[in-house]
C-alpha positions in Angstrom: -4.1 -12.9 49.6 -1.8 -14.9 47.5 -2.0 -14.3 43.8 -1.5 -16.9 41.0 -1.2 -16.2 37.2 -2.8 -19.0 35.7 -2.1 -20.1 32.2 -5.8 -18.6 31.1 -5.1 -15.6 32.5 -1.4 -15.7 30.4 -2.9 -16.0 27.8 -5.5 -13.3 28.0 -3.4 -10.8 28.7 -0.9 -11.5 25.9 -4.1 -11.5 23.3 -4.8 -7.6 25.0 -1.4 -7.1 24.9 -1.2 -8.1 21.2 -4.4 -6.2 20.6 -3.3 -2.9 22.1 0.1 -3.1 20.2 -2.2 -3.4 17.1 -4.3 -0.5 17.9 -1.5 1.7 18.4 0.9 0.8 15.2 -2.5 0.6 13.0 0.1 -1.4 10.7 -1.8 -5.3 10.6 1.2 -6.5 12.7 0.1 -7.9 16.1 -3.2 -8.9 15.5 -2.6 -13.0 14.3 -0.9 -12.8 17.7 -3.7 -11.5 19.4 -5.4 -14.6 17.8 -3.6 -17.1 18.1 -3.4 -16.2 21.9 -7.3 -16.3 21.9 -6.8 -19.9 20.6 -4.4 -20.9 23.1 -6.9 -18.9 25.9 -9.2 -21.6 24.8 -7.2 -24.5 25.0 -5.9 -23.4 28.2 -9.7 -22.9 29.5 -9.7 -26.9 28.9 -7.1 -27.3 30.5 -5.0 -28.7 27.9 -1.4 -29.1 29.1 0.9 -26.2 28.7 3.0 -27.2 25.2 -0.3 -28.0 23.2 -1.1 -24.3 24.7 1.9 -22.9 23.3 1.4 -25.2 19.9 -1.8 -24.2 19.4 -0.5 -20.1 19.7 1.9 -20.6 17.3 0.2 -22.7 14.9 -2.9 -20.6 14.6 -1.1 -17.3 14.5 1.3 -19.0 11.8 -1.4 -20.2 10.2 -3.6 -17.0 9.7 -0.5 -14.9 9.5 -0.3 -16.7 6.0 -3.4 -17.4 4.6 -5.3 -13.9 5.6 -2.5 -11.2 5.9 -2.1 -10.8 1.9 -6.1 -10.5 1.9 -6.5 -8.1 4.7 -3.3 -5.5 3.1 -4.8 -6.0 0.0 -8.7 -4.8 0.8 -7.2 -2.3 3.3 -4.3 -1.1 1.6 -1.8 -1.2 3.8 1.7 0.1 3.0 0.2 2.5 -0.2 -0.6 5.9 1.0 -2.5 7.6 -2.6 -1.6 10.8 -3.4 -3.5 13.3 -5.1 -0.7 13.0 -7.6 -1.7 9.2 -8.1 -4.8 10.6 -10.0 -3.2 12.3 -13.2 -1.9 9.0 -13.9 -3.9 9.0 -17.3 -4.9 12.2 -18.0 -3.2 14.7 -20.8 -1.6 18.0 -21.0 0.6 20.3 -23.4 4.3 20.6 -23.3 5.2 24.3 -22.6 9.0 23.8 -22.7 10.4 21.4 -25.0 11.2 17.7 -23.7 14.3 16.1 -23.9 15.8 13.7 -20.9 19.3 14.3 -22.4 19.5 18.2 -21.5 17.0 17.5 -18.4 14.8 20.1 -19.7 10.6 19.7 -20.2 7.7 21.1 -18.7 4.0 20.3 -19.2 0.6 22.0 -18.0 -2.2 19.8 -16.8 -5.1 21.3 -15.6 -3.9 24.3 -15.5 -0.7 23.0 -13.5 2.9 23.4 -14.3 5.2 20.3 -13.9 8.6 19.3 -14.4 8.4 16.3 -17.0 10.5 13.5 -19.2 9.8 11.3 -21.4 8.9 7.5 -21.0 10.8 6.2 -24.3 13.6 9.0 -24.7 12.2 10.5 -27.0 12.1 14.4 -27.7 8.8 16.3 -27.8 8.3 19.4 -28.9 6.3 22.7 -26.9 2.7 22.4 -27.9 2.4 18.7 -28.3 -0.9 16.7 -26.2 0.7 14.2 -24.5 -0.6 11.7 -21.9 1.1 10.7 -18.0 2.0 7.8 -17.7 3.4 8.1 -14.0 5.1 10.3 -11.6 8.7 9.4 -10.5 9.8 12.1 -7.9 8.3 15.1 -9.0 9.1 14.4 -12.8 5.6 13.2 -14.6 6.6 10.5 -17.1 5.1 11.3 -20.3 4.6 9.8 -23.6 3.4 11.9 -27.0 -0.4 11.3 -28.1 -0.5 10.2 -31.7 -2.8 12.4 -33.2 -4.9 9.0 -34.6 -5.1 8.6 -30.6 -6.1 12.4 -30.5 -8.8 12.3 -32.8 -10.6 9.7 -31.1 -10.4 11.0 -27.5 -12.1 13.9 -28.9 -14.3 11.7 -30.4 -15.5 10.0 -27.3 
């Protein structure tokens, strides 16, 4: 029995191919190949002659490689892990230790946490101010004092 790999077969097994490399990273890399091949399957099902084959693969997978990558990272987020950390972005605490970035001192409690801290805008604050995180770099929460105009009307609310 004498076995011949057509050019629809070719192309089937690159779009698995593509497809299983997908499943396995789970990173949105292969899959506009996987694609594309599909496209190219079709066109060879047609017989179309080999380079509008290859043309068509190339074009499609370019073509939705730019037009629907940036949508699909975006509604999957791809590439941003979220932390639990991610979530005190936001919320407010109380300086237990004096801040100042200079001496690389500070220390704030949020929920009943203790963290490491510094100051967004180099500024010093003093043990017992409210203050309010304005991200984490590290393990250092970056921090910035709550007027007490602000104070009054998160209480408020």
């Amino acid at each position: 029995m004498d076995f011949q790999l057509t050019n629809t077969m070719l192309w089937l097994i690159l779009a698995v191919a593509f497809g299983i490399i997908e499943a396995v990273t789970l990173g949105i890399a292969t899959i506009w190949f996987a694609l594309g091949a599909l496209v190219a399957w079709i066109f060879a099902a047609f017989d179309a002659p080999l380079i509008v084959q290859i043309l068509a693969f190339l074009l499609s997978s370019g073509i939705l490689l730019y037009f629907t990558r940036p949508i699909a990272q975006k509604f999957l987020k791809i590439g941003h892990t979220k932390t639990n950390a991610d979530t005190l972005k936001g919320k407010t605490g109380i300086v237990i230790e004096n801040i100042d970035n200079i001496q690389g001192t500070g220390q704030v409690n949020v929920g009943g946490q203790i963290w490491s801290a510094k100051t967004a805008y180099n500024e010093k604050i003093d043990e017992g101010t409210q203050i309010e995180i304005l991200d984490i770099q590290g393990v250092k929460l970056v921090v910035q004092k709550i007027n007490k105009g602000e104070e009054l009307e998160c209480q408020v609310l």
